[in-house]
N, CA, C and O atoms as a GROMACS GRO file, in nm:
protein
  548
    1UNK      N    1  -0.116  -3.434  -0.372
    1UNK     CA    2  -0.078  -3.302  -0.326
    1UNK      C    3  -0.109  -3.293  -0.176
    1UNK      O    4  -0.223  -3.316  -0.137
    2UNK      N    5  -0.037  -3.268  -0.113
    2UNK     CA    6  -0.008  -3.211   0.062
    2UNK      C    7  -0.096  -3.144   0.066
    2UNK      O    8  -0.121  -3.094  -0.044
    3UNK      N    9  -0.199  -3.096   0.194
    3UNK     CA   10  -0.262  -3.004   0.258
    3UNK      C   11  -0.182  -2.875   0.244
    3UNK      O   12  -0.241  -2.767   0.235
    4UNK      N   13  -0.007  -2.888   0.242
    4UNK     CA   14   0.026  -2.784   0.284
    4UNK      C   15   0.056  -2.679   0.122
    4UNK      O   16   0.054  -2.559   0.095
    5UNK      N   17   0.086  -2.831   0.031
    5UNK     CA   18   0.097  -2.770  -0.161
    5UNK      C   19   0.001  -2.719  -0.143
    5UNK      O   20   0.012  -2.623  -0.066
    6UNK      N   21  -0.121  -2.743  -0.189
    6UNK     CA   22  -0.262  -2.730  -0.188
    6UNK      C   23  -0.293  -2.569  -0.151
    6UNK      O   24  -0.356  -2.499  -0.230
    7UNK      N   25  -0.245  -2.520  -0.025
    7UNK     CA   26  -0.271  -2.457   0.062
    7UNK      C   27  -0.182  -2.344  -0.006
    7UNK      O   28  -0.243  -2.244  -0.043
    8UNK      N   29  -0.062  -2.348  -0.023
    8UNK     CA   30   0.042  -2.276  -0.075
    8UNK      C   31  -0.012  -2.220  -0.236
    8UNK      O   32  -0.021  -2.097  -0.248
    9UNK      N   33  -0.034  -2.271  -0.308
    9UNK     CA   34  -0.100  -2.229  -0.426
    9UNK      C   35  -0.098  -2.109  -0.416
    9UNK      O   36  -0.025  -2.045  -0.491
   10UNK      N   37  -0.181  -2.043  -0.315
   10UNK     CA   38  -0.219  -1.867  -0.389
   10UNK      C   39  -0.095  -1.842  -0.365
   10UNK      O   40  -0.027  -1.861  -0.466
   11UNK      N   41  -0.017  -1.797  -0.247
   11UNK     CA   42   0.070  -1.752  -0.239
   11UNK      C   43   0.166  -1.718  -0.343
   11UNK      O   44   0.219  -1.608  -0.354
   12UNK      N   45   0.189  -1.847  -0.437
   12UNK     CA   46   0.332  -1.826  -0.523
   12UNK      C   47   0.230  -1.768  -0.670
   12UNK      O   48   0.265  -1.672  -0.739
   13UNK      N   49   0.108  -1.847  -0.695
   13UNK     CA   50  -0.020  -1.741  -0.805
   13UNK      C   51   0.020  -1.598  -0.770
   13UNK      O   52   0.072  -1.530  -0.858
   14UNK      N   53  -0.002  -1.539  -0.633
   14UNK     CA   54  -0.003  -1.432  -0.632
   14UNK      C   55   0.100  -1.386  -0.621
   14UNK      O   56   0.090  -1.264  -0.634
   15UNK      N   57   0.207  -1.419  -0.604
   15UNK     CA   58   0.374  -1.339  -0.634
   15UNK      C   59   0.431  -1.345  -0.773
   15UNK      O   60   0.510  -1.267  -0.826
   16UNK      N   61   0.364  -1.478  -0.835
   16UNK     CA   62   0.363  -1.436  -0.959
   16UNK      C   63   0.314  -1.323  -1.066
   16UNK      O   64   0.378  -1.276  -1.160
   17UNK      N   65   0.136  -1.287  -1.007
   17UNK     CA   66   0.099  -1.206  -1.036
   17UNK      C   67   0.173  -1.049  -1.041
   17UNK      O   68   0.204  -0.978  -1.136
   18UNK      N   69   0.187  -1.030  -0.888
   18UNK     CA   70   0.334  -0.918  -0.894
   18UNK      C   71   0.427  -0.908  -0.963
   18UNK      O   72   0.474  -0.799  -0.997
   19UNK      N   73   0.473  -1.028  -0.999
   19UNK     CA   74   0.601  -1.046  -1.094
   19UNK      C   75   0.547  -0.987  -1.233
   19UNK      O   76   0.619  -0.928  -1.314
   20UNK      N   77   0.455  -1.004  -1.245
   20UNK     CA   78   0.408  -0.972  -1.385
   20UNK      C   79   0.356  -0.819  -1.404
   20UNK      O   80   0.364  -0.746  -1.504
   21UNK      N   81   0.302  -0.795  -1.282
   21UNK     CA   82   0.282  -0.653  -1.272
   21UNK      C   83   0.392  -0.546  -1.274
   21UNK      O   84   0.363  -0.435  -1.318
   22UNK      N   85   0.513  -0.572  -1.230
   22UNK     CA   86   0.645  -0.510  -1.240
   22UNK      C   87   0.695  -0.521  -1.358
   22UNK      O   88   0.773  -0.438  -1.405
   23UNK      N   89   0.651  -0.638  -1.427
   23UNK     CA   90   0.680  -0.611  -1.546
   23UNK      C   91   0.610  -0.549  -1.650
   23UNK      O   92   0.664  -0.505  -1.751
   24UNK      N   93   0.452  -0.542  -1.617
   24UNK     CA   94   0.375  -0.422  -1.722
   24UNK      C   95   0.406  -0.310  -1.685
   24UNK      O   96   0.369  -0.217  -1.758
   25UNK      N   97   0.479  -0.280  -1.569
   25UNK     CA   98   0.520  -0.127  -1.533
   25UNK      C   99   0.624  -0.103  -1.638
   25UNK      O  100   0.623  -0.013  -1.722
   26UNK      N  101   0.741  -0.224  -1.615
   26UNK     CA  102   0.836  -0.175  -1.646
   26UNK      C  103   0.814  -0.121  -1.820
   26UNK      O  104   0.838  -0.007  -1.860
   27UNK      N  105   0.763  -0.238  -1.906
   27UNK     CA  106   0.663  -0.222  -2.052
   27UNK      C  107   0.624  -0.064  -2.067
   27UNK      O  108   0.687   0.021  -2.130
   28UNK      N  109   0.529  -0.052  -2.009
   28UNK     CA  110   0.499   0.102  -2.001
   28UNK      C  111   0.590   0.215  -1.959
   28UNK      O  112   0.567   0.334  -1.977
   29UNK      N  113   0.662   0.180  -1.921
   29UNK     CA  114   0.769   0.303  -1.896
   29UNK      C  115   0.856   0.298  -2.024
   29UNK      O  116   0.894   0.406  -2.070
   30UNK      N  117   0.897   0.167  -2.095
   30UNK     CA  118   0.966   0.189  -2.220
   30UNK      C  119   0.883   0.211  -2.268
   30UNK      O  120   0.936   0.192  -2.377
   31UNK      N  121   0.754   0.246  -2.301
   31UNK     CA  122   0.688   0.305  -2.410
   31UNK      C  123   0.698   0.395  -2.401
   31UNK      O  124   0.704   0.440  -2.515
   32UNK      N  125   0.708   0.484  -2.319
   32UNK     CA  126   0.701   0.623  -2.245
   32UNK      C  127   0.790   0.706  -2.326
   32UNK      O  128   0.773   0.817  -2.375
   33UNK      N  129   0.911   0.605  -2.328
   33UNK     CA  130   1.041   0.654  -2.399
   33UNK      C  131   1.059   0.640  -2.542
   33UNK      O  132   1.151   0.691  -2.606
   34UNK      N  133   0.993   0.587  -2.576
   34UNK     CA  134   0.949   0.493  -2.738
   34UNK      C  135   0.925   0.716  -2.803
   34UNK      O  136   0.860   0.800  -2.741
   35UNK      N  137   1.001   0.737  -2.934
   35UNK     CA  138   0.933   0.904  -2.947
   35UNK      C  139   0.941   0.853  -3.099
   35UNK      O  140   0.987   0.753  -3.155
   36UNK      N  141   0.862   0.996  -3.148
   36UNK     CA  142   0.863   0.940  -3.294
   36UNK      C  143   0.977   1.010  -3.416
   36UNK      O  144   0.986   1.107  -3.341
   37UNK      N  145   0.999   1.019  -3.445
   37UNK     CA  146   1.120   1.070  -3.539
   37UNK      C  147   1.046   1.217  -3.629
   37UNK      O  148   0.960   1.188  -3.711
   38UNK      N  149   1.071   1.322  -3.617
   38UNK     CA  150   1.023   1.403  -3.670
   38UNK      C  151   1.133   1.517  -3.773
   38UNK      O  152   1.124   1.640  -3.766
   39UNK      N  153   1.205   1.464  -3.841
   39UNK     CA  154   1.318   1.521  -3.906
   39UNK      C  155   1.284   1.528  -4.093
   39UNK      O  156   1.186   1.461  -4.125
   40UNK      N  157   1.338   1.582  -4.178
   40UNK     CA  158   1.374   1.560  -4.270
   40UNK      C  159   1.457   1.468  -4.349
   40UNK      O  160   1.457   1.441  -4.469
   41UNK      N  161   1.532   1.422  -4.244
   41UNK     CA  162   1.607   1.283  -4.281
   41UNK      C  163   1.553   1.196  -4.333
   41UNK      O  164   1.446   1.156  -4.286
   42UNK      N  165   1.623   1.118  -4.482
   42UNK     CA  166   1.543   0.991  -4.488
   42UNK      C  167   1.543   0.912  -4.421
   42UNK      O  168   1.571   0.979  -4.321
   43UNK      N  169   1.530   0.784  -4.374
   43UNK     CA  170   1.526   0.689  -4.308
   43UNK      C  171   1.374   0.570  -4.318
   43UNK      O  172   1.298   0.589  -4.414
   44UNK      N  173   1.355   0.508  -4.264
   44UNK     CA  174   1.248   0.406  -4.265
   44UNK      C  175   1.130   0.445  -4.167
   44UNK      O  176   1.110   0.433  -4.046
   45UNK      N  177   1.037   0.515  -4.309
   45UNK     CA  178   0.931   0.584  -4.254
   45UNK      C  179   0.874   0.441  -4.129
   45UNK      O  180   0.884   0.319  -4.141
   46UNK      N  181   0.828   0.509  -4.039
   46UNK     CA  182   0.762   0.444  -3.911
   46UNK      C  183   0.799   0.383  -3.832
   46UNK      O  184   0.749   0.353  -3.723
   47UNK      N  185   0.973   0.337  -3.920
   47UNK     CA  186   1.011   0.249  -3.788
   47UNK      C  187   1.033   0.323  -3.615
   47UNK      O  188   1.063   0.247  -3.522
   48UNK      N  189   1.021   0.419  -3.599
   48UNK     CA  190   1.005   0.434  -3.442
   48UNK      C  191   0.867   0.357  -3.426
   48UNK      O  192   0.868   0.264  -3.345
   49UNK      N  193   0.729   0.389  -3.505
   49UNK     CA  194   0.604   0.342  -3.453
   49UNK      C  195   0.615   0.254  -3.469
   49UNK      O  196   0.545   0.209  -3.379
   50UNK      N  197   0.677   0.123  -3.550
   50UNK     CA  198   0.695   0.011  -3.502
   50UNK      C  199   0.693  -0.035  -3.411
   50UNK      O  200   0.612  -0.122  -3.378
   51UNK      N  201   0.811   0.023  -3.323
   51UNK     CA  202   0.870  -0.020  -3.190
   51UNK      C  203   0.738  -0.019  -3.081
   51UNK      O  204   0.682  -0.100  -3.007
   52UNK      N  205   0.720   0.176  -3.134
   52UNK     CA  206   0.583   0.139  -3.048
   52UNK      C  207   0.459   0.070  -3.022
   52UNK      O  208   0.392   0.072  -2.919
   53UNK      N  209   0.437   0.002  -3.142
   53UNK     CA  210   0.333  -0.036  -3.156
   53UNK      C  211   0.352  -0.180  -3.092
   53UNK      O  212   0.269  -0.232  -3.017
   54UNK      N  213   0.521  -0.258  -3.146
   54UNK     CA  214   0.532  -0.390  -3.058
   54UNK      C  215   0.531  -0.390  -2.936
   54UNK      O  216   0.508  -0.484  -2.860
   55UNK      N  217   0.557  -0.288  -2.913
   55UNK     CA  218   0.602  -0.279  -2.777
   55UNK      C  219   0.400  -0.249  -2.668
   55UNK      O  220   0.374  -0.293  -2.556
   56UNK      N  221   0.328  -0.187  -2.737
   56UNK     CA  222   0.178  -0.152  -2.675
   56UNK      C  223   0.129  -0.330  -2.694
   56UNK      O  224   0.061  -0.381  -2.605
   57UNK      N  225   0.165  -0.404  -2.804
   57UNK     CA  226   0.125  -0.533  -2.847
   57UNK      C  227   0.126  -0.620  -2.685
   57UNK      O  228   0.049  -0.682  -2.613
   58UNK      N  229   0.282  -0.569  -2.691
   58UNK     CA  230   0.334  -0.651  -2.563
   58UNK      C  231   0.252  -0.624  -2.452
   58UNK      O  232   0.184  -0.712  -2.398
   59UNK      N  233   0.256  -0.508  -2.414
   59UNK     CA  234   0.147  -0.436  -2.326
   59UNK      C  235  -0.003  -0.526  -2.272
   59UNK      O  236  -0.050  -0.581  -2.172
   60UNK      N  237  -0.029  -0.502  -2.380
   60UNK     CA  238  -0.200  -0.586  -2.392
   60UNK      C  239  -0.178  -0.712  -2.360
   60UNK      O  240  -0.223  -0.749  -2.251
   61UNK      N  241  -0.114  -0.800  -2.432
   61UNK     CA  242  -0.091  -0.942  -2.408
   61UNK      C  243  -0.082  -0.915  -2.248
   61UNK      O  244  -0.178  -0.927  -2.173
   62UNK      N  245   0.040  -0.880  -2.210
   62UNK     CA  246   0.111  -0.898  -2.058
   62UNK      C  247  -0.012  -0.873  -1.925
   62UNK      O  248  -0.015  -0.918  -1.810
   63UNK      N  249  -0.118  -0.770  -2.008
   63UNK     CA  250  -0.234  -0.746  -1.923
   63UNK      C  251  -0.355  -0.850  -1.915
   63UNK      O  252  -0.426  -0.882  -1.819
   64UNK      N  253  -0.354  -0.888  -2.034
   64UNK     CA  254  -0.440  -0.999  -2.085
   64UNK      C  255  -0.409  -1.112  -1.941
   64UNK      O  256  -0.483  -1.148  -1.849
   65UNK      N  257  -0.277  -1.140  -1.972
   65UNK     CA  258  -0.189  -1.300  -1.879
   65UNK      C  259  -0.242  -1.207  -1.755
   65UNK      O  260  -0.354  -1.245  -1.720
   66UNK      N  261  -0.200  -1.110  -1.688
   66UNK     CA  262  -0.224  -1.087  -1.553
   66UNK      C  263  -0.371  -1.112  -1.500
   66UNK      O  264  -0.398  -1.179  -1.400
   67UNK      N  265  -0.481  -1.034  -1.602
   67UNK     CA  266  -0.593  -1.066  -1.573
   67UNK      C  267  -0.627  -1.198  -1.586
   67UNK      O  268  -0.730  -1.215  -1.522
   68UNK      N  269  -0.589  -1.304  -1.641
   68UNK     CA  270  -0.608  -1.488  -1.669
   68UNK      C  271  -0.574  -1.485  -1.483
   68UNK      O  272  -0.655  -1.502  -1.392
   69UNK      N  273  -0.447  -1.461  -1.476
   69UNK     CA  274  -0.410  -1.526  -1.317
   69UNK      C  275  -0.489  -1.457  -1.209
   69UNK      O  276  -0.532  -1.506  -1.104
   70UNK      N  277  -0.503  -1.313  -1.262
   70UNK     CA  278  -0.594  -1.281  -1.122
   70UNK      C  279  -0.749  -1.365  -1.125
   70UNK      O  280  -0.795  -1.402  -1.017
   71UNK      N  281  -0.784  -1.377  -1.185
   71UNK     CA  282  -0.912  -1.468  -1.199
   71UNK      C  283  -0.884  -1.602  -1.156
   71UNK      O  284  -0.936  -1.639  -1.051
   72UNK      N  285  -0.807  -1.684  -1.220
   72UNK     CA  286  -0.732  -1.794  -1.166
   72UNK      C  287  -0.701  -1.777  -0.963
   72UNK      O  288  -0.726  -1.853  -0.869
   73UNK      N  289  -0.642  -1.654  -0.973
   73UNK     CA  290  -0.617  -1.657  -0.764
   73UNK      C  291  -0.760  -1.658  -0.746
   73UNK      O  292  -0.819  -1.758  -0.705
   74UNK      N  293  -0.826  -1.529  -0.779
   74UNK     CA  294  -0.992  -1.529  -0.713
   74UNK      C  295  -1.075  -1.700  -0.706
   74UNK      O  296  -1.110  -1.760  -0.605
   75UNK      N  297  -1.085  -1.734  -0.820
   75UNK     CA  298  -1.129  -1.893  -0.760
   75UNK      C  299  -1.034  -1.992  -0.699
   75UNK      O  300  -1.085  -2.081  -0.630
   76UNK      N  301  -0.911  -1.989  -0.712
   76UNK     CA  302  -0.810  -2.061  -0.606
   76UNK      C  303  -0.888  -2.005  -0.455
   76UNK      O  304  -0.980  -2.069  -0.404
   77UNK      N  305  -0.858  -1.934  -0.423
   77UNK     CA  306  -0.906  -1.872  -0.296
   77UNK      C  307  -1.027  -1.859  -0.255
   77UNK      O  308  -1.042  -1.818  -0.140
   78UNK      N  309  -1.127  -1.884  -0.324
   78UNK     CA  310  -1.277  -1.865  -0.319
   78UNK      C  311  -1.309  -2.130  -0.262
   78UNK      O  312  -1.372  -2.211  -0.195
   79UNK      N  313  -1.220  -2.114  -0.348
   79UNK     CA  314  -1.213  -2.240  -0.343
   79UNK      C  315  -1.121  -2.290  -0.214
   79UNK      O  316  -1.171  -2.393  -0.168
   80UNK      N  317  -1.018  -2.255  -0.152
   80UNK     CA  318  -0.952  -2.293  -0.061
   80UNK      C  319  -1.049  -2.245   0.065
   80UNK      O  320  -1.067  -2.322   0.160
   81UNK      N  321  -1.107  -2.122   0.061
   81UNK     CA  322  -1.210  -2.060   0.171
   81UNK      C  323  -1.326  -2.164   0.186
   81UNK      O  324  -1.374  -2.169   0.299
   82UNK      N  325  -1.366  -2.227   0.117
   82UNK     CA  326  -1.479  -2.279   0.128
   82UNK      C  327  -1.390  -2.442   0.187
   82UNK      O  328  -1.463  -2.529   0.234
   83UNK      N  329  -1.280  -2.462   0.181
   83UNK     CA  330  -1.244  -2.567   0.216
   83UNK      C  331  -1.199  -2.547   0.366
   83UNK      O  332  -1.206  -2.632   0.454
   84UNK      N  333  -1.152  -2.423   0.377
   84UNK     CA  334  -1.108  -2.370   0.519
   84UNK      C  335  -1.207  -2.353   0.624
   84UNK      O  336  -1.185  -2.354   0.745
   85UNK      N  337  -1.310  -2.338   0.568
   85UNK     CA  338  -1.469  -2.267   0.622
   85UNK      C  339  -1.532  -2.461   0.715
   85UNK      O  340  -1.592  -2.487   0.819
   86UNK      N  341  -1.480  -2.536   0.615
   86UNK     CA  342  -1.482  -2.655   0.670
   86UNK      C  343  -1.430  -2.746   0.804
   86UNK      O  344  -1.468  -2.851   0.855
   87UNK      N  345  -1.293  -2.622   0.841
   87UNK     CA  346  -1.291  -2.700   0.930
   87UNK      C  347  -1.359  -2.654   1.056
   87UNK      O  348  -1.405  -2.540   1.067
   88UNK      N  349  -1.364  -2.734   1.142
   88UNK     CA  350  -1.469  -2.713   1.251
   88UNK      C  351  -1.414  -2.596   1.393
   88UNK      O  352  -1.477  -2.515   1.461
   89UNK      N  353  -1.299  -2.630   1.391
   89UNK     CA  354  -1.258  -2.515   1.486
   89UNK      C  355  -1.213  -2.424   1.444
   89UNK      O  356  -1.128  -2.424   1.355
   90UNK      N  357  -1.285  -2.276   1.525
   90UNK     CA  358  -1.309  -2.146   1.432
   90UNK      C  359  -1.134  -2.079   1.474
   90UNK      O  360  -1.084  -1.987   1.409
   91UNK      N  361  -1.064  -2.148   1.592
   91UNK     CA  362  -0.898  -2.084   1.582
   91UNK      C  363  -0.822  -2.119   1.484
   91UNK      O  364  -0.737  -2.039   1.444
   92UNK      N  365  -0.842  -2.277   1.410
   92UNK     CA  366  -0.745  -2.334   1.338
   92UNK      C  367  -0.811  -2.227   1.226
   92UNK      O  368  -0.736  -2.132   1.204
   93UNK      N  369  -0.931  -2.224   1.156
   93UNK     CA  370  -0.980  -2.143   1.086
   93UNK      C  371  -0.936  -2.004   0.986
   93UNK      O  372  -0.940  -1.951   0.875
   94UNK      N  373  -0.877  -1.995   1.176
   94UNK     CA  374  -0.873  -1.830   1.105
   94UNK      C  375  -0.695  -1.858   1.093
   94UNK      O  376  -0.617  -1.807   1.012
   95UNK      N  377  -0.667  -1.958   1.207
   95UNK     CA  378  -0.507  -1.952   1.160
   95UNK      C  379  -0.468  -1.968   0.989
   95UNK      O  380  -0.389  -1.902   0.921
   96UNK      N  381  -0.547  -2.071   0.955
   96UNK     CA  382  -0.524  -2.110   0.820
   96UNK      C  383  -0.579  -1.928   0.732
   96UNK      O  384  -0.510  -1.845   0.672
   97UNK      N  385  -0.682  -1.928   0.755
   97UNK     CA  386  -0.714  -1.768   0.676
   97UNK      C  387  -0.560  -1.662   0.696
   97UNK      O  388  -0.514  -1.616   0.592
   98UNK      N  389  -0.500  -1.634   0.804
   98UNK     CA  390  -0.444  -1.549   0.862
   98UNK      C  391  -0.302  -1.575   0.730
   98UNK      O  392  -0.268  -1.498   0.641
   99UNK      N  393  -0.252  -1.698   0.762
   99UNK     CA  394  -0.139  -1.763   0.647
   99UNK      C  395  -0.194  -1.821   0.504
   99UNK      O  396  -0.094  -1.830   0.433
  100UNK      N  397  -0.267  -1.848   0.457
  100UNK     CA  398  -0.290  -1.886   0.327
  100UNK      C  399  -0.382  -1.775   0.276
  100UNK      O  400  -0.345  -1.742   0.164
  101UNK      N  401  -0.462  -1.722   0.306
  101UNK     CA  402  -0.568  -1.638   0.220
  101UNK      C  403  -0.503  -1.426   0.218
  101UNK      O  404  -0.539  -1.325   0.158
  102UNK      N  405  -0.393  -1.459   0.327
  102UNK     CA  406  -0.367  -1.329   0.376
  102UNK      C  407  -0.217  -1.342   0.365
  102UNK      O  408  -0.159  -1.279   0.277
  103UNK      N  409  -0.184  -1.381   0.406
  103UNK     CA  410   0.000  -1.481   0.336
  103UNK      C  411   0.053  -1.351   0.486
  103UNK      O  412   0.089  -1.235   0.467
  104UNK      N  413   0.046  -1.390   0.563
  104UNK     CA  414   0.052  -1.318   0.700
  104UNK      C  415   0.193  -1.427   0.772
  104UNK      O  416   0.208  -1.549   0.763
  105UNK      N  417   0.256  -1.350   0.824
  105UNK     CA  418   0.406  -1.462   0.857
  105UNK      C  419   0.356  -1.467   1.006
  105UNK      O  420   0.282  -1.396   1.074
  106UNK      N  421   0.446  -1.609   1.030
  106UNK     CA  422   0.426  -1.674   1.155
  106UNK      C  423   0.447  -1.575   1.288
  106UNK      O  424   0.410  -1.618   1.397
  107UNK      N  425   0.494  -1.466   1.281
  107UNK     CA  426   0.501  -1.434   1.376
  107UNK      C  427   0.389  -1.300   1.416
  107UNK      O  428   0.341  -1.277   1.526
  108UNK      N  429   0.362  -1.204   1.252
  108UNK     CA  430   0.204  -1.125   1.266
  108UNK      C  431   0.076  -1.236   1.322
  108UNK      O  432  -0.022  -1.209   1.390
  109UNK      N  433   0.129  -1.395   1.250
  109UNK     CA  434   0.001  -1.436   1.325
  109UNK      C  435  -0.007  -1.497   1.470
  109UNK      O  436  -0.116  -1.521   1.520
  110UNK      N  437   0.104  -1.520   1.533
  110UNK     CA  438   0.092  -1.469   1.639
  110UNK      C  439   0.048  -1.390   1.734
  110UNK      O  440  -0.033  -1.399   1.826
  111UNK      N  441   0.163  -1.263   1.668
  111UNK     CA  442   0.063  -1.154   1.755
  111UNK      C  443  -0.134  -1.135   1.729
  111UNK      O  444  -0.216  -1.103   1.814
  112UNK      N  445  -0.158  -1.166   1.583
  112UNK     CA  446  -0.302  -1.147   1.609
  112UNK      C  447  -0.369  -1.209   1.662
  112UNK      O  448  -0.486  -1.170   1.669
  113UNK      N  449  -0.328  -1.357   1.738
  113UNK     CA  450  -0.419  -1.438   1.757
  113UNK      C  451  -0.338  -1.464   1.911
  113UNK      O  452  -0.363  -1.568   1.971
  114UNK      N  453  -0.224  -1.346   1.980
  114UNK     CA  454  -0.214  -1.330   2.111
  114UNK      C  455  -0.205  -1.463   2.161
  114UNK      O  456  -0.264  -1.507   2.260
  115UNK      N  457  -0.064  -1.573   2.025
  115UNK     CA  458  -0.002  -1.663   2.104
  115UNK      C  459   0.152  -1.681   1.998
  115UNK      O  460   0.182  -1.646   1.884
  116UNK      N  461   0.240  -1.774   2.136
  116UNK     CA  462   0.362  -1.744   2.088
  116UNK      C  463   0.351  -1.827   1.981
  116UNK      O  464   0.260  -1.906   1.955
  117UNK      N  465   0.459  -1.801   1.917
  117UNK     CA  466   0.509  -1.857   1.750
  117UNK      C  467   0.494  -1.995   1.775
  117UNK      O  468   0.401  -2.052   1.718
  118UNK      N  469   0.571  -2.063   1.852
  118UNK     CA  470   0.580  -2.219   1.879
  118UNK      C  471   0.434  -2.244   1.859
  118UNK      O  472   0.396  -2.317   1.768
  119UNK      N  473   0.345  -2.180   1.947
  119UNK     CA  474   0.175  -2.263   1.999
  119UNK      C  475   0.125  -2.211   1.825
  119UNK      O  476   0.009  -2.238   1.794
  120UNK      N  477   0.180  -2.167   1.759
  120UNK     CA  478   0.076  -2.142   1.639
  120UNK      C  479   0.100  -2.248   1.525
  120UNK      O  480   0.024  -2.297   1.441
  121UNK      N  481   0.274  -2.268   1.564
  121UNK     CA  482   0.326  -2.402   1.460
  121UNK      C  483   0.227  -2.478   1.491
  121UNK      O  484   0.153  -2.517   1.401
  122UNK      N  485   0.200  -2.518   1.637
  122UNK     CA  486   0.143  -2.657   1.656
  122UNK      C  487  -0.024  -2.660   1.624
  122UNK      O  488  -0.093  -2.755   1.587
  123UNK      N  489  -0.066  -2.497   1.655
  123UNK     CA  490  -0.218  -2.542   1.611
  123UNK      C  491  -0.188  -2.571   1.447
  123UNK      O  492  -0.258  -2.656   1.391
  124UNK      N  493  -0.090  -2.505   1.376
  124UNK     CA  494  -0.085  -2.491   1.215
  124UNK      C  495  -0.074  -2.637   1.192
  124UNK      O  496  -0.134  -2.682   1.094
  125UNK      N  497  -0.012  -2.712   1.262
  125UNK     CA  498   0.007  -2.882   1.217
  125UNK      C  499  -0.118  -2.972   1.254
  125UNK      O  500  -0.146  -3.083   1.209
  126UNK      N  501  -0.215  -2.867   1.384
  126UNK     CA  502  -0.359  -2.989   1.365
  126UNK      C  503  -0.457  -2.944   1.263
  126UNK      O  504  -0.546  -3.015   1.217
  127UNK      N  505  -0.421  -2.767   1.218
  127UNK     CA  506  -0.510  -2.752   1.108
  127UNK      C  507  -0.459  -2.789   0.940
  127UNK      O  508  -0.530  -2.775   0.840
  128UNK      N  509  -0.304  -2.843   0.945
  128UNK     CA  510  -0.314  -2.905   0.815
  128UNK      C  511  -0.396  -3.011   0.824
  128UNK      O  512  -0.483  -3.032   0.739
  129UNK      N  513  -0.373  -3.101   0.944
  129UNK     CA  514  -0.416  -3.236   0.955
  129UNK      C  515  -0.578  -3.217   0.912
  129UNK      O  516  -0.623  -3.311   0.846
  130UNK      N  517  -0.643  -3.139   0.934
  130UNK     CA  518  -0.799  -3.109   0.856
  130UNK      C  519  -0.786  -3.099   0.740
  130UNK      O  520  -0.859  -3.182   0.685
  131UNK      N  521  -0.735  -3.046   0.674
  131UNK     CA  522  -0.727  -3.041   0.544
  131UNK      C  523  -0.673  -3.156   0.491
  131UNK      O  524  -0.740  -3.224   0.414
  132UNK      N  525  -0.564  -3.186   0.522
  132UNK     CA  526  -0.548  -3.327   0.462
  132UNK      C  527  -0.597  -3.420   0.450
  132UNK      O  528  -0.557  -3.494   0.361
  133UNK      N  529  -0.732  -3.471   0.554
  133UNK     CA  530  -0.841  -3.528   0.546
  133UNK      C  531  -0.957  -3.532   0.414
  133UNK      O  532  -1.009  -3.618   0.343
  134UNK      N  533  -0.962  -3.350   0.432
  134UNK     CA  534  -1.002  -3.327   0.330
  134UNK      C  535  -1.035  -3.369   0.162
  134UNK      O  536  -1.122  -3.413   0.087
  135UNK      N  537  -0.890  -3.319   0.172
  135UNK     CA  538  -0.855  -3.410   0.039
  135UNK      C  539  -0.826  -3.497   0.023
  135UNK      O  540  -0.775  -3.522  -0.086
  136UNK      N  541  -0.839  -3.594   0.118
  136UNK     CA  542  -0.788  -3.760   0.074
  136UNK      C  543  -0.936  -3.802   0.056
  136UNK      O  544  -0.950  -3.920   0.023
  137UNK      N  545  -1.051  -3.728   0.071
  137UNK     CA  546  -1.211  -3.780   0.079
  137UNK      C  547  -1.256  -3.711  -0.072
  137UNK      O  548  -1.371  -3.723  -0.114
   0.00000   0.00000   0.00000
C-alpha cells in the first residue's frame, strides 16, 4: 500500500460513513410514514406494524454499521496521527493533517498555510516521501 492509499483511507471511511447516514435519515423518514390501520375492515391484523417494525429492525442494524465505521475512522485516524506526528518537519506535518485528517482541498490548504497550490503539491510529494519510508520499515 502507497503512502498516499494508506493516507486516503479516512477520507473514503468517512464518505462512506455519510453515505450511510443519509441513508438512516432516509429509513427514518419512511417510518415516519409507516401509520397503523385503524378501521373496521377485515384485513391482516398488524400487517402495517409489520412494516414498521422491519423497517425500525432496519433502523438499528443501519445504526449499529455506522457506529462499527465511526469507531473504525476514530482509530484509522488516531493511528495515521501518530504516524503523521512522526514526521520531522512541523510544515509537511500539518500539510499532511490539513489533507488527510481534515480532507481540506489543495487550494483551502494553500491559503492556510499562505502558499501557492503548485509549492504545496511539492511539499505534499516530500511529505508522502516520509511516510512511505514509514511503512516500508
Amino acid at each position: 500500500m502507497t503512502a498516499k492509499e494508506y493516507l486516503g483511507q479516512a477520507f473514503f471511511l468517512d464518505r462512506r460513513i455519510e453515505s450511510k447516514l443519509e441513508q438512516l435519515s432516509s429509513l427514518k423518514l419512511l417510518a415516519t410514514k409507516t401509520t397503523a390501520r385503524y378501521d373496521d375492515m377485515p384485513g391482516s391484523p398488524g400487517r402495517n406494524t409489520d412494516g414498521f417494525e422491519r423497517t425500525m429492525v432496519k433502523i438499528i442494524a443501519l445504526s449499529q454499521e455506522i457506529n462499527d465505521e465511526i469507531d473504525r475512522l476514530v482509530d484509522l485516524k488516531t493511528e495515521m496521527t501518530h504516524r503523521i506526528n512522526q514526521v520531522e518537519d512541523a510544515e509537511l506535518c500539518t500539510l499532511l493533517e490539513l489533507r488527510y485528517l481534515c480532507f481540506k482541498s489543495w487550494e483551502d490548504i494553500a491559503v492556510d498555510m499562505h502558499y501557492t497550490e503548485r509549492y504545496i503539491h511539492l511539499l505534499h510529494s516530500k511529505a508522502l516521501c516520509c511516510i512511505e519510508k514509514m511503512l516500508a520499515h
